[in-house]
N, C-alpha and C positions, 0 to 999 in steps of 0.2 A: 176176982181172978177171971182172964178169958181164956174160953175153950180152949182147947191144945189143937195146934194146926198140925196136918198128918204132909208127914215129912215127903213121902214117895209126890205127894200133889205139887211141889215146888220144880220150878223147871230148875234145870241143871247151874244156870247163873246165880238163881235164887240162892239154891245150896252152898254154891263153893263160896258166896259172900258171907255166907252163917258160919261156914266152916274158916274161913280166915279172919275173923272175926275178932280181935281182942279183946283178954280179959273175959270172956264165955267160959264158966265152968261146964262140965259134965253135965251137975245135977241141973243148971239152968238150962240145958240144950235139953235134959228129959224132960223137965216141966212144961218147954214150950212146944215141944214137937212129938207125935205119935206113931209108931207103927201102924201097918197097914191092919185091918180088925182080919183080914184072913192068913196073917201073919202070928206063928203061935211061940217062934222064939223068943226065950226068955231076954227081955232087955236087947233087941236087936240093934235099936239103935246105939249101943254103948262102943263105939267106934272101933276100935282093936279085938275088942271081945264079945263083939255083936257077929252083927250080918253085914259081909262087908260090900257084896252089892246093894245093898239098903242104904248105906250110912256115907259111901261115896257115890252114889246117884244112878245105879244103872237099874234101878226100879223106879218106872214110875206107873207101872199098872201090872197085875195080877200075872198076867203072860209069861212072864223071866220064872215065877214062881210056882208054878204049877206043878214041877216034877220035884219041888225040895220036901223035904219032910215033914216041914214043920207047916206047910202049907193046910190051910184050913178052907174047905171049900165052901164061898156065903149060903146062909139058907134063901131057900126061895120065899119070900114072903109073899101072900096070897091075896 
């Protein structure tokens, strides 16, 4: 099985091709794709019931995120 590619890292073409996509269940869009790791929403990617700036593309870096709740700030490693 390969790594899960992090969904925010795809440019916005990448996305809407995955999103129109035929025959793509749910659970095979979770298996192959990630939340951002300073992202703490439960299942955000899950389209209607997620994060729906995440899941329709207007994240693709930490910025947009910053003042939401669920935002988790990365530790500094040393």
């Amino acid at each position: 099985m390969s790594e899960k590619k992090y969904w925010h890292k795809l440019t916005k073409s990448e996305q809407s091709k995955v999103i129109k996509r035929g025959n793509y269940t749910l659970g095979e869009f979770m298996a192959e794709y990630s939340q951002p790791d300073w992202c703490t929403y439960t299942h955000a990617l899950e389209a209607y019931m997620g994060c729906w700036a995440l899941f329709y593309g207007r994240v693709h870096s930490d910025r947009i995120c910053k003042k939401c709740e669920c935002y988790k700030k990365p530790e500094v490693q040393e």
